[in-house]
N, C-alpha and C positions, 0 to 999 in steps of 0.2 A: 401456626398452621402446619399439620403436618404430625405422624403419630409417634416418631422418635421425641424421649427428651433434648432439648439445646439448650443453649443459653443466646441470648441477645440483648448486645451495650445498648442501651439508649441514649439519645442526646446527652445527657446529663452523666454518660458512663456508671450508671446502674445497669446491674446486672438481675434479669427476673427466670427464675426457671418457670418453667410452661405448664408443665402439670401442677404444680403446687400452688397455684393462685387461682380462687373461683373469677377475678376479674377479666382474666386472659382468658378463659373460658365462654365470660359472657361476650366478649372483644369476639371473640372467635363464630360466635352464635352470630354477630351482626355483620359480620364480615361475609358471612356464607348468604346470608342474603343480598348483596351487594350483587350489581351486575355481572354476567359474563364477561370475563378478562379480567375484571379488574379485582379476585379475589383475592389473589396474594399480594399484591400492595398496600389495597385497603385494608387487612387485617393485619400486615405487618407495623402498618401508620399506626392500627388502634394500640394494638401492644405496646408498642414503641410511647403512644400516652399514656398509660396504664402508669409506665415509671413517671411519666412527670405531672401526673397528677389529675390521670381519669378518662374514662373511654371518651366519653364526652368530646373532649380536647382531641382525644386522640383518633377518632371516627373524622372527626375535620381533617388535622395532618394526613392522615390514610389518603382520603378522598382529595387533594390539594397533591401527593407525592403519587396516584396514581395518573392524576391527569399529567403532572412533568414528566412519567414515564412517558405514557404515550406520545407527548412532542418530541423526547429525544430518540426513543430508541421502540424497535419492533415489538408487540406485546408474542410473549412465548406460546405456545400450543401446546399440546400433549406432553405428559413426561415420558421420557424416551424410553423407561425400564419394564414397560409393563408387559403383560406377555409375551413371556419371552420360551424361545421351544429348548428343546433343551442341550440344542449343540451352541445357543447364546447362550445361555447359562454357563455351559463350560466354559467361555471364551476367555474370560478375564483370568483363570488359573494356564490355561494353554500360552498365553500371551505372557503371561508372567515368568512360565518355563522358559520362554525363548529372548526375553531383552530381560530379565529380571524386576522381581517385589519392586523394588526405588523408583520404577520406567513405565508403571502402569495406575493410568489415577483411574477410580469409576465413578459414574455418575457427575458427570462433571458439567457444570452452564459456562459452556462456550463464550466468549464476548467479544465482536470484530473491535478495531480501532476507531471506524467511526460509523459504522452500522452494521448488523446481523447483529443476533443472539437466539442459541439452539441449546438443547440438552446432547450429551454426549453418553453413552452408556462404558465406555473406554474411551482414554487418550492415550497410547502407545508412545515409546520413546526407544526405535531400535537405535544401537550402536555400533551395526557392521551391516555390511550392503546383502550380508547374507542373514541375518536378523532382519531388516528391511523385506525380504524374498519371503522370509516365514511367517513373516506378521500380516500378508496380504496373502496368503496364500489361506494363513487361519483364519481371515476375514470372509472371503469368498466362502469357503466351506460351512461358515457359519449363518449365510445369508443374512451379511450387514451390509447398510450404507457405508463408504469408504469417503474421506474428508481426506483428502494429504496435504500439507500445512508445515508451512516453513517458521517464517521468523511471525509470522501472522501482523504484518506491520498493513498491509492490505486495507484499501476505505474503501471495497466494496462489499464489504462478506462473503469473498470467494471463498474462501478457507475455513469458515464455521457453519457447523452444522444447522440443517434446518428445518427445523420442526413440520410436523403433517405430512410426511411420509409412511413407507408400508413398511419400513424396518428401521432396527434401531440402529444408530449412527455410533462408527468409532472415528476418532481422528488419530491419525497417523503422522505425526511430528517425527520431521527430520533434522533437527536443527544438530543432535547429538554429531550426524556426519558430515565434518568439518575442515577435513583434508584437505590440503591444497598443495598441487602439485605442478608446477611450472618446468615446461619441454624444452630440454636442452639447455639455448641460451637465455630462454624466456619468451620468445616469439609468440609462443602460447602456453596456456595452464589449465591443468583440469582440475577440476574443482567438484567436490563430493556436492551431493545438493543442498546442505544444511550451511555451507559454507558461507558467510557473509562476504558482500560486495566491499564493507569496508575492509575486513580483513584479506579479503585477494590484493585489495589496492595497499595496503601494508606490505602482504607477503612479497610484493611483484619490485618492491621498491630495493631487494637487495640485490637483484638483477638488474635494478634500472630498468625499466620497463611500469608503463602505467595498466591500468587494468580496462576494461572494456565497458564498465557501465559505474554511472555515478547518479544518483538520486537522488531528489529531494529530500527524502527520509533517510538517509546514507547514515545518520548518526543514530539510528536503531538497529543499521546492519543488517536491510535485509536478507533474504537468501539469495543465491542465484540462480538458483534452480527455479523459484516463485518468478524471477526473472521472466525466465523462458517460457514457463507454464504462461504467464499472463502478459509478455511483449511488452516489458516494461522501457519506456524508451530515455529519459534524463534528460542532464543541465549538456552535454558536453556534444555538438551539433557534429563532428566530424567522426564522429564513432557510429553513429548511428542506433538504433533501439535493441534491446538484448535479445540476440541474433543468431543460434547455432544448429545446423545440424549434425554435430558431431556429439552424439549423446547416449548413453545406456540408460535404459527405462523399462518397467514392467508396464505389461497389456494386459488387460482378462480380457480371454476369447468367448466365443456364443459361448462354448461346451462347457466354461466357467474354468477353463486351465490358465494358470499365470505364466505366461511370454514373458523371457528376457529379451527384449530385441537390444541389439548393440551395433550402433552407427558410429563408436568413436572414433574409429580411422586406425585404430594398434594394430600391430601386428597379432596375427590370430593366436588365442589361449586359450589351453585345456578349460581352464577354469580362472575364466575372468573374473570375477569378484575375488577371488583369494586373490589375484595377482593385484590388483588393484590395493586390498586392503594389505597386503605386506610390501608394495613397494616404498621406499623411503625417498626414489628420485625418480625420474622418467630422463631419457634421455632421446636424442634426436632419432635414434638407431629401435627405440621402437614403435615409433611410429611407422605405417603400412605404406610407403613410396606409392602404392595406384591411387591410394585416397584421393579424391577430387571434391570432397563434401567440403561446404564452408565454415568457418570459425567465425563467421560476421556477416552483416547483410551487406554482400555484393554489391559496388560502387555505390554507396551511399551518398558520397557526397558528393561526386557529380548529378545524382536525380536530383538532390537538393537543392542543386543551383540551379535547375532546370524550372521557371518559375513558370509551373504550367498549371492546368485546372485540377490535377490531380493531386491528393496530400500526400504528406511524406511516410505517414504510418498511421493504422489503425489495427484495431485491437479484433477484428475479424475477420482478416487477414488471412486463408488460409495457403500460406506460401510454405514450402517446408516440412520436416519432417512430423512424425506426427506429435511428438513432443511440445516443437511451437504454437504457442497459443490452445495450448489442450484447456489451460485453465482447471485441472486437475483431473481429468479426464484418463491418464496415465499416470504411476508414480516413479518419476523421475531421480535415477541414481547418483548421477554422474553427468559432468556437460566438460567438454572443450572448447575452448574461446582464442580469438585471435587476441593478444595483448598489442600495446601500441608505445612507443619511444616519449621515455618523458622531456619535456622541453627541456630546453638548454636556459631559457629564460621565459619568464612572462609579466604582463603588464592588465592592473584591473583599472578599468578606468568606470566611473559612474555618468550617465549621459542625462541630463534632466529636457526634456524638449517640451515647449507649450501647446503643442498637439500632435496625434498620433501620424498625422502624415507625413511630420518630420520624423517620426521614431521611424515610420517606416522606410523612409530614402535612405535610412543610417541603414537600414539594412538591404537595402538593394542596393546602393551603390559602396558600401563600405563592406559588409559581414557578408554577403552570398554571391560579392563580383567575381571570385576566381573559386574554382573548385581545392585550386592548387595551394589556396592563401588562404584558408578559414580561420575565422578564429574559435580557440577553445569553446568559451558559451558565448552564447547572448542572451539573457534572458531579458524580460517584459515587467512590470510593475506597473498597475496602474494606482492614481494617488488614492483613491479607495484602500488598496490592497494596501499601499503603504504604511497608512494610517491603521488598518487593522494592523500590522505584524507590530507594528511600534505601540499598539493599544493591548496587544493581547500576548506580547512574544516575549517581552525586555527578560521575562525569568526563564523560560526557555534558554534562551541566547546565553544566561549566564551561566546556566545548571551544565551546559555543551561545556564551557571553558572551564567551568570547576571541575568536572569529575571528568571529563572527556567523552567522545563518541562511544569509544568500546564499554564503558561501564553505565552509559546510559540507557541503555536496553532492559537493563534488570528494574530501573526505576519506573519505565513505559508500562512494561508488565507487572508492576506491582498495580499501579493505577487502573490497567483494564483488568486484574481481578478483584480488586477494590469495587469497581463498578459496577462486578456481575453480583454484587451480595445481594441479597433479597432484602434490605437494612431501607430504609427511606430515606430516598435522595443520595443513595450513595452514586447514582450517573450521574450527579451533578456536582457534589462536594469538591473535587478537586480541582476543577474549573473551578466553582466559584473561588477557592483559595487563590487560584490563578489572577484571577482577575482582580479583587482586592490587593493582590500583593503588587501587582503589575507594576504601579504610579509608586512604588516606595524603590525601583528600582532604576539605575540611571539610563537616560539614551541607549539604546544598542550601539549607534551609529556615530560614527563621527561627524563634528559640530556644520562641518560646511556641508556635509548629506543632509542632515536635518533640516537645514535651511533649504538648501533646493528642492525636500521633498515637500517640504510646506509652501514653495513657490512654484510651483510646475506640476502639471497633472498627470507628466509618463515618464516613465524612467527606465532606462536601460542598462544594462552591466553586461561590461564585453570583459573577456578576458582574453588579448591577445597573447599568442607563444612564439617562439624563436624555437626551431628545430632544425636550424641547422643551413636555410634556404634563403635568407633573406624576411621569411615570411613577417614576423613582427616588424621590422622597418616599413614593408610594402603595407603593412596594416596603420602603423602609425599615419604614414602620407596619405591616404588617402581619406583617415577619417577629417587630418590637421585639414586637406581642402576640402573637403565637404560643410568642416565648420566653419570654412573662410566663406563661403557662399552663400552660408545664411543668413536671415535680415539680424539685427544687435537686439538680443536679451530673446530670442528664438529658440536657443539651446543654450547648455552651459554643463560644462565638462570639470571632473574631480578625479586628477590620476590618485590611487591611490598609493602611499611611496612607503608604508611602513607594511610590515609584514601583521599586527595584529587589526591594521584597518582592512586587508586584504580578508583575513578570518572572519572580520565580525558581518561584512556586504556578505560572504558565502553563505553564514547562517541564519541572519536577517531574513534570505532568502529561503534558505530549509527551513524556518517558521509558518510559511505561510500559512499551509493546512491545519497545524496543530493551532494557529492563534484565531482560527475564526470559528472552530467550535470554542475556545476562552470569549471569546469575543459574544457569540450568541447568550451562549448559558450565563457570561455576566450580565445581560441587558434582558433576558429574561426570555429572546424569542427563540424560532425556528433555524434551523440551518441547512442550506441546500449546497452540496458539491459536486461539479460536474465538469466532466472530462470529455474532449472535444479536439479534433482535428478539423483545420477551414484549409481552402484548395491553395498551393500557395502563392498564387496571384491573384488571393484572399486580398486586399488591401485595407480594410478598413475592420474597425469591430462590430462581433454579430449586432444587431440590430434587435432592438425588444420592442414591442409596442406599446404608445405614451401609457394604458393604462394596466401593465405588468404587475402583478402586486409581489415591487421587491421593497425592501426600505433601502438597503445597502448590496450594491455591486460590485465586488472585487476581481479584478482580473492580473494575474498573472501569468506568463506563456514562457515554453520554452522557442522563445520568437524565432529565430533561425528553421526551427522546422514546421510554425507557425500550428503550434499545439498548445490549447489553451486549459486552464484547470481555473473555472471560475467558482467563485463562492457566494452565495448568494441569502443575505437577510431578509428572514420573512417572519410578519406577525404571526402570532396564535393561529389563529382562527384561519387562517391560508393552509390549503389543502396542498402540503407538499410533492405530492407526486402527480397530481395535475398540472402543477409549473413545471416539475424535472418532464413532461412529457409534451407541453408544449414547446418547451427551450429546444428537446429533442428534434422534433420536427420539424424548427426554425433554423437548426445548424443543419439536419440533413436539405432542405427548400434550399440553403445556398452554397451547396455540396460538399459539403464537409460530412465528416465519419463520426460515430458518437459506440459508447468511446474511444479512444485514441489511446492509452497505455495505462489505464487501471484495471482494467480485465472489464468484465459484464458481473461477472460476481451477482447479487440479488438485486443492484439497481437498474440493469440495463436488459432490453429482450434481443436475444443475440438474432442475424436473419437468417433462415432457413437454408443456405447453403451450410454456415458455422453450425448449426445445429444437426447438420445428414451428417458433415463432417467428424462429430463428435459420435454422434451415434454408430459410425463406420468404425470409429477406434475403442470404443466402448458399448457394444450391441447390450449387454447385459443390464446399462445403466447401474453398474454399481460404484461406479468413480463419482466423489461428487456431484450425484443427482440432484436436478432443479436449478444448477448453474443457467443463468444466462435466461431464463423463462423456460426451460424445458422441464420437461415430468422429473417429479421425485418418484415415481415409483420404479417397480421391477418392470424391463424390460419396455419402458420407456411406455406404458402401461396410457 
């Protein structure tokens, strides 16, 4: 389909050119009668049998790879390149001038990591904050959709473009500005916005100093700037959720002019982005002394121990500057952050309890008794969850230790452009790999986890620190009596004492999301993900009603701030977004916030204050249009 010549491997790695075969022709005549949407799958199907031996065959695989489209992933709309006026037409040579030929793809199919997918007419790659400034400034002028877009590690489709709109969409990738820069002695770091969270928490380590946010997906590196845009909150309960308003960021105003606003707290410069991009160090002296703006969200973790009706965070939230929680709404240059003292020691222990109301005294009386004594994380596992990460994770888990976090990134992203091919079944091919290979891989976990997760239905992982106070000692005593008072075989506890059983619980854990889409796409069904803050004298788990059509429930939380990311198996024929919409209104009925730190991105309708919000900081609607349920069109149209 389609009037350029290509080539396309089939199953069978034959290669068929398109004009030269009357059968791809005919393949193509039956395809064009095929329903609305499902054109380009079904003719790709048929071609694709063509090589192995006839349309025939190959009109079934079409019609069989269009329907697994449609269960896994969004069907696309319009291509994004068609009339186009002709200050678009110029844009990809303009754009080219200003970050260079190597930094600009066209026509490009977007693909989120676990939903969205949009056509792109540009993908930009500036490499200076002043490259950055000219590539949105050529964007506005040319009257484009603006997408800005980090590490795009993101499972809501904030960050990829989306189709049925009134202009064509460029995405503006900042991943190229990577800079990191820690203040003084390290107290704090500013961080360019392309910058990875894992790499701050590297950089910060030669200062001794830990970094401010840690995430489940930490081994893809997100950005931190995506951070801020979408209130990403983590494993690590005494930090609190990514938090600053000490930030530079471009505005388009009504009149269509690009605003630098700059909140980072420096002493004032002629020209802050040159100063920024030739500085090699920062030091204490220039930073601005009146500055009073935060690097963190203000006593965190006293509200946290404050076990009231109110939750700890949510993703609509509009506290702060305009940068938080924009959800792309601005594009964000630059952020400053408080950093924090890395322990002096710490201790993982695994909790296995036979019901949640034991997990949860471990956390009232042991992980949120003193504001002054927290520990690192506590996170949640239910034996659901467990059993998926240990069913869907074990090659993940190893692929982390073979190549490590920083060079796993390049592999995630080989996978999600693998997916966007227009090939059959290429959304599902490496999952299935996944899954098949899964059972040929050993345990993640060490032998006495295995056993408790197969004997117990919740599981906890605390990680207490030592910084210097006592704190780990006063955490040890009070969890030793809490388990002295339990009835025998109640709970049951695994310190962890070796340094790679401490590794493999952390990433067991970052498995979770990645192994229940393995886990779906092996078993053949649907898959629902959903993100959720409950009040935090929440006590118990949300409640579904006996006739739910789930098959499998997974729940994992980062329990301490009792925010939950549930995953949810559902058959074929189950209308997925009538369940994401009932669960919605069953977590707001017993006050909790939806979502809680994935952003709204295309799965969530953000409420109308979040939406005037946005529209106040973006009148024009040219920043990520249709975030959150609001208009794709011009001026919010």
């Amino acid at each position: 389909e389609g009037s350029s010549p290509h080539l396309l491997c089939t199953l069978d790695c034959t290669f068929i050119a398109m004009r030269r075969c009357p059968q791809l022709r005919l393949a193509r005549a039956f395809a064009a009668s095929a329903k609305p949407g499902a054109g380009r799958t079904y003719g790709l199907g048929a071609l694709c049998g063509v090589g192995l031996g006839g349309c025939g065959f190959g009109l079934a695989l079409g019609q069989w790879d269009a329907q697994l489209r449609l269960r896994q992933l969004p069907a696309c709309g319009r291509v994004c390149c068609e009339d186009l006026t002709a200050a678009q037409k110029a844009l990809p040579e303009k754009l080219r001038a200003i970050v260079g030929k190597q930094h600009v793809a066209e026509n490009v199919i977007e693909t989120g990591t676990m939903v969205g997918q949009g056509h792109a007419l540009l993908v930009a790659r500036p490499g200076t904050l002043k490259e950055a400034q000219e590539v949105l400034k050529a964007c506005v002028e040319a009257d484009v959709a603006v997408y800005p877009q980090g590490a795009k590690t993101g499972i809501t489709g904030g960050s990829v473009p989306r189709d049925g709109g009134d202009r064509p969409s460029v995405v503006i990738n900042m991943k190229r500005l990577e800079k990191i820069l820690p203040i003084g002695e390290g107290q704090q770091v500013l961080c360019f916005a392309g910058a990875g969270i894992f790499s701050v928490q590297e950089a910060l380590k030669a200062v001794s100093r830990d970094s401010h946010s840690v995430l489940g997906s930490i081994f893809l590196n997100p950005s931190v700037a995506a951070g801020v845009a979408f209130g990403s909150g983590g494993t690590q309960i005494h930090k609190g959720p990514a938090f600053t308003e000490r930030a530079l960021f471009l505005r388009v105003g009504k009149d269509g002019t690009v605003e630098l606003v700059n909140t980072l707290g420096l002493k004032p410069q002629d020209d802050v982005l040159s100063f920024l991009e030739e500085a090699k160090a920062l030091s204490a002296s220039d930073v601005d002394p009146a500055c009073r703006r935060s690097g963190s969200w203000p006593k965190y973790r006293q509200q946290l121990c404050q076990l009231d009706a109110k939750v700890s965070r949510y993703n609509a939230d509009t506290t702060g500057e305009d940068c938080c929680r924009s959800e792309g709404k601005v594009l964000i240059l630059a952020t400053i952050h408080d950093t924090f003292p890395l322990p002096k020691e710490s201790k993982t222990v695994w909790i296995s309890c036979k019901d949640f109301a034991t997990a949860q005294l471990m956390k009232e009386k042991v992980a949120l008794a003193s504001a002054e004594c927290l520990p690192k994380q506590l996170e949640y596992l239910s034996r659901a969850q467990f059993d998926c990460c240990d069913q869907g994770g074990r090659v993940l888990v190893k692929l982390i230790e073979m190549v490590g976090m920083m060079n796993l990134g390049t592999l995630w992203n080989f996978k999600l452009k693998f997916e966007s091919l227009p090939i059959p079944f290429a959304n599902l091919i490496a999952d299935k790999m996944l899954w098949y290979l899964n059972p040929i891989f050993p345990e993640s976990l060490p032998k006495q986890i295995m056993k408790q997760g197969k004997e117990f239905d919740h599981h906890l992982i605390m990680e207490m620190t030592e910084f210097g106070g006592g704190e780990l000692r006063r955490l040890e005593e009070a969890l030793q009596k809490q388990m002295a008072k339990l009835p025998e075989g109640q709970a049951q506890l695994y310190e962890c004492k070796e340094d790679w059983e401490k590794s493999r619980v952390m990433l067991f854990r970052f498995a979770v999301q990645p192994s229940i889409r393995t886990l779906t796409v092996g078993k053949g069904k649907q898959g629902l993900i959903i993100d959720y803050a409950l009040p935090k004298n929440h006590k118990g788990i949300l409640e579904l009603p006996d006739d739910f059509p789930v098959e499998m429930r997974c729940l994992c939380s980062h329990f301490g701030c009792n925010v939950y990311h549930e995953s949810m198996m559902l058959s074929t024929g189950v209308d997925v977004h009538e369940v994401h919409d009932r669960v919605a209104k069953l977590i707001e009925a017993a006050g909790g916030k939806v979502p809680a730190e994935h952003g709204h991105g295309t799965e969530y309708e953000a409420p109308s204050d979040t939406k005037q919000r946005w529209q106040r900081i973006d009148p024009r609607n040219v920043m990520n249009p249709g975030v959150g349920g609001s208009s794709s069109l011009r001026n919010y149209a």
